[in-house]
C-alpha positions in Angstrom: -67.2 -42.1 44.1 -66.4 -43.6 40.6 -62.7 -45.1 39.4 -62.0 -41.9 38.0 -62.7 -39.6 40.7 -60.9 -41.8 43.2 -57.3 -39.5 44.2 -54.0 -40.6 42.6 -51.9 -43.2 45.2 -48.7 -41.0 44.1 -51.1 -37.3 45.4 -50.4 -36.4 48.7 -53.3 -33.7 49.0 -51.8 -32.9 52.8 -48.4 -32.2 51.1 -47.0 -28.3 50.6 -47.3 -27.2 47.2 -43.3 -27.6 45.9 -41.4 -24.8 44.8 -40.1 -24.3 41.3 -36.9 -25.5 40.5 -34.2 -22.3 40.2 -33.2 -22.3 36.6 -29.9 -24.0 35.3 -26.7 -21.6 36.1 -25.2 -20.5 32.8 -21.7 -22.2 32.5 -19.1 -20.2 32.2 -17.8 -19.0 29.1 -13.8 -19.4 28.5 -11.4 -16.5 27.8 -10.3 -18.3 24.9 -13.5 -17.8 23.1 -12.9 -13.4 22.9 -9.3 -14.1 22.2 -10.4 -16.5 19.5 -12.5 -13.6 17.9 -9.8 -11.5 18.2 -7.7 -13.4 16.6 -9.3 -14.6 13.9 -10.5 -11.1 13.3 -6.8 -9.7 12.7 -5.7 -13.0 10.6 -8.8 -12.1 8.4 -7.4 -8.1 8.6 -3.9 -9.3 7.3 -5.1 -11.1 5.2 -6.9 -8.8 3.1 -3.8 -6.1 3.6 -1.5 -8.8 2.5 -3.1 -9.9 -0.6 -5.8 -8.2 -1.7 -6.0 -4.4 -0.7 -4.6 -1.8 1.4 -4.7 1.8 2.7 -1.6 3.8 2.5 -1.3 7.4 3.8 1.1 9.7 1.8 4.3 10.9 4.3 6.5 13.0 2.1 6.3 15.7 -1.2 7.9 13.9 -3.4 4.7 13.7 -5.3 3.5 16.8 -5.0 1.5 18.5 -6.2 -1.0 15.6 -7.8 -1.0 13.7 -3.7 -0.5 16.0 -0.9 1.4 15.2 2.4 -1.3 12.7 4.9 -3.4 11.7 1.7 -4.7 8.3 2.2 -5.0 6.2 -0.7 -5.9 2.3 -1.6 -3.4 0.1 -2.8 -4.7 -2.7 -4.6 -2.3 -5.9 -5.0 -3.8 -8.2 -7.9 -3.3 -6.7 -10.5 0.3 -7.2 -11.0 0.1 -10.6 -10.7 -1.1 -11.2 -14.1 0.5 -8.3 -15.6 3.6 -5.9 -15.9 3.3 -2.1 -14.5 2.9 0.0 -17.0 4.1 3.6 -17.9 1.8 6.6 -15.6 0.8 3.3 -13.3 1.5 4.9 -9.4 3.0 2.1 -7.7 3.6 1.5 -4.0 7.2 -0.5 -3.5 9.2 -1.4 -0.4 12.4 1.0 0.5 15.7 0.8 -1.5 17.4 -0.3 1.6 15.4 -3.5 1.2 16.7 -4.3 -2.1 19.3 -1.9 -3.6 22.9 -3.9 -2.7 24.8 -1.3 -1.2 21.9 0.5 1.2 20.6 -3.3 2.5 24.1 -3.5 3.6 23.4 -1.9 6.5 20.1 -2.2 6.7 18.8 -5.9 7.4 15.2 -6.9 8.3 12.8 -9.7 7.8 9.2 -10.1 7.4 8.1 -10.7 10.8 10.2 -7.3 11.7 8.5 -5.5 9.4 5.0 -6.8 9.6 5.1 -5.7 13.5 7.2 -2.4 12.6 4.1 -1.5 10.4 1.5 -1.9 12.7 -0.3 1.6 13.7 0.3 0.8 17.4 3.8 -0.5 17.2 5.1 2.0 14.4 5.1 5.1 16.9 7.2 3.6 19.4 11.1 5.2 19.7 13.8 3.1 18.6 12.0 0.5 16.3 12.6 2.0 12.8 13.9 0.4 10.1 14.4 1.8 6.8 14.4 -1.3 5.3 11.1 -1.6 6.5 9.4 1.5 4.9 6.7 2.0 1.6 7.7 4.3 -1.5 5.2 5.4 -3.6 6.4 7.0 -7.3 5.4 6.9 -10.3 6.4 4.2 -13.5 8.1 6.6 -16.3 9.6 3.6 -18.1 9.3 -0.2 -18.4 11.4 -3.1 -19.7 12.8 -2.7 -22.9 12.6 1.1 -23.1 15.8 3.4 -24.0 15.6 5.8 -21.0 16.9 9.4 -20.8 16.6 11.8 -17.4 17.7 14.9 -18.1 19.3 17.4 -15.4 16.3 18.9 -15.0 14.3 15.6 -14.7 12.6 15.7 -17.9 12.3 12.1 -19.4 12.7 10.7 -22.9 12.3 7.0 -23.8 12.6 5.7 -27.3 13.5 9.1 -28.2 10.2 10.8 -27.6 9.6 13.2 -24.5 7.3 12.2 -22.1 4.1 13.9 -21.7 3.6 14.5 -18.1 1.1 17.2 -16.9 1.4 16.1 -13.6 4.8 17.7 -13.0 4.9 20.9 -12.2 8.7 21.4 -10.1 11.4 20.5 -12.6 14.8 20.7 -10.7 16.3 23.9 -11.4 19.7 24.7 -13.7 22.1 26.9 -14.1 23.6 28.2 -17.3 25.2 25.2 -18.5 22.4 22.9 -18.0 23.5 21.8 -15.0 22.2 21.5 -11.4 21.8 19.1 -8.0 19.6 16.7 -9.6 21.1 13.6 -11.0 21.1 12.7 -15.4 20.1 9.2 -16.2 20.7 7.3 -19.3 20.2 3.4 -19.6 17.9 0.4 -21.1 15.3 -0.6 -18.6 16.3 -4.3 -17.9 14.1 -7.3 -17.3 11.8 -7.3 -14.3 12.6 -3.9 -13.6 11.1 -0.7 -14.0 12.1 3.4 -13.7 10.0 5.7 -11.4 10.3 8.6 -10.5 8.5 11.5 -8.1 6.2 13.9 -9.5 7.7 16.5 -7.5 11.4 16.3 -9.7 13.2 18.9 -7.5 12.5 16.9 -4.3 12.0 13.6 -4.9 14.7 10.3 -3.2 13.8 8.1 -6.8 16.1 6.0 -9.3 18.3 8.9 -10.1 19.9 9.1 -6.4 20.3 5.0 -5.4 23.4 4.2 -5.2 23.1 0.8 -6.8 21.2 0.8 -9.2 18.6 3.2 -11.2 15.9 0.1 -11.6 13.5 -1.2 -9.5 12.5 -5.0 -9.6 9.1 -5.6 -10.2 9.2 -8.1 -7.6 9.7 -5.1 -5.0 6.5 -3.4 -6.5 3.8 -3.9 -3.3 0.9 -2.8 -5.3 -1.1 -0.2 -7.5 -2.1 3.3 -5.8 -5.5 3.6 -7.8 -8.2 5.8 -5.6 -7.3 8.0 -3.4 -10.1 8.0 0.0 -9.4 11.1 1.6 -9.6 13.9 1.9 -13.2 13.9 0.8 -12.4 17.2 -1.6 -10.0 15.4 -3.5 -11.1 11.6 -3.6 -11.1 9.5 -6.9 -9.4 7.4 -9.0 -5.3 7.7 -9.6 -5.3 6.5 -13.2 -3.4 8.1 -15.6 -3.1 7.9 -19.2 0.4 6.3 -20.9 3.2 9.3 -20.5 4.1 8.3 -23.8 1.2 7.9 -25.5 -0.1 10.6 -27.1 -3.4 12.3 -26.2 -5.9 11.5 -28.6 -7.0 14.4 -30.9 -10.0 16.5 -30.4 -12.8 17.2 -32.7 -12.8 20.4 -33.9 -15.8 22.4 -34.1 
């Protein structure tokens, strides 16, 4: 027998054939990493919502007939940081009660309140309300600077020309003497503030009806309503022309 055909020492050819080793158990994975997902997930989420974009749904007919009750629309929130709102713009802005200084009287609520007040889950339970804590959505009819007239009927004038506004379509009704139950308006748009109003004149909670004050501060202003998403019949873009511009001519045949 040569050297290489000579068994190893370390071969035992008597010896059982051993068994494969069982493979490694997986270790266990900690709670902590799904909640970490989780979590991470929904700062991402409100982080978007907070700065960036976010989808409102539409819960009253105050600006009817142009956005229907349960329309949901995106609310983008950049735009007014490098610019004022301007007149048609349909702007999303947190509740009187939050700012006006006779309804926050009673109404008090902070951020946190209202960031878990606003949550789809939380919103629907009984008792948790808060006005304070709610969205408007209107429309800008004036800006800073502008002489401002509202009419009885809620017609609007500013710099002494009438507003062109073909989405109205419910003016508040008068009687003989002009008069009726919606609220005249007259005043200078001040500084950081701005007028809106509801498309829907007749039935619409806007600048002519606060108690303390007609104007709202741009700092209120939570963002620009620019496309509404749903329904599908209707979707598009929100954008409308300056009310007080007028409409550029047309070519005539």
């Amino acid at each position: 027998m040569s050297r290489h055909d000579q068994p190893s020492p370390l071969a035992d050819p008597g010896a059982p054939a051993a068994e494969p080793s069982a493979p490694p158990e997986p270790a266990e994975e900690s709670p902590w990493h799904f909640w970490r997902g989780v979590l991470i997930t929904l700062a991402v989420a409100l982080g978007i919502r907070q700065v960036l974009l976010e989808a409102r749904f539409i819960p009253s007919g105050s600006m009817l007939p142009g956005l229907q009750i349960q329309d949901r629309l995106l609310v983008e929130k950049l735009s007014y940081r490098s610019r004022a709102p301007r007149r048609g713009e349909i702007v999303v802005f947190h509740a009187p009660h939050h700012f006006d200084p006779v309804l926050k009287a009673d109404h008090q609520a902070g951020p946190l309140r209202c960031l878990l007040v606003n949550l789809p889950l939380v919103s629907s339970i009984p008792g948790l309300h808060e006005p304070a804590c709610d969205a408007y959505i209107k429309r800008v009819v004036a800006v800073a600077g502008d002489r401002v007239v509202v009419n009885p009927r809620g017609e609007v004038t500013v710099n002494g020309r009438r507003l062109v506004e073909p989405y109205v379509k419910t003016y508040c009704p008068v009687d003989s003497q002009g008069m009726g139950p919606c609220r005249p308006l007259s005043g200078v748009v001040p500084p950081h503030h701005v007028l809106t109003l509801g498309d829907n004149r007749a039935n619409s909670w806007d600048g002519r009806f606060w108690p303390g004050g007609a104007f709202l501060p741009t700092s209120e202003i939570i963002g620009r309503a620019f496309w509404r998403f749903y329904p599908l019949t209707t979707a598009g873009s929100l954008d409308s022309p300056d009310p007080l511009r007028p409409a550029p001519a047309t070519a005539k045949p």
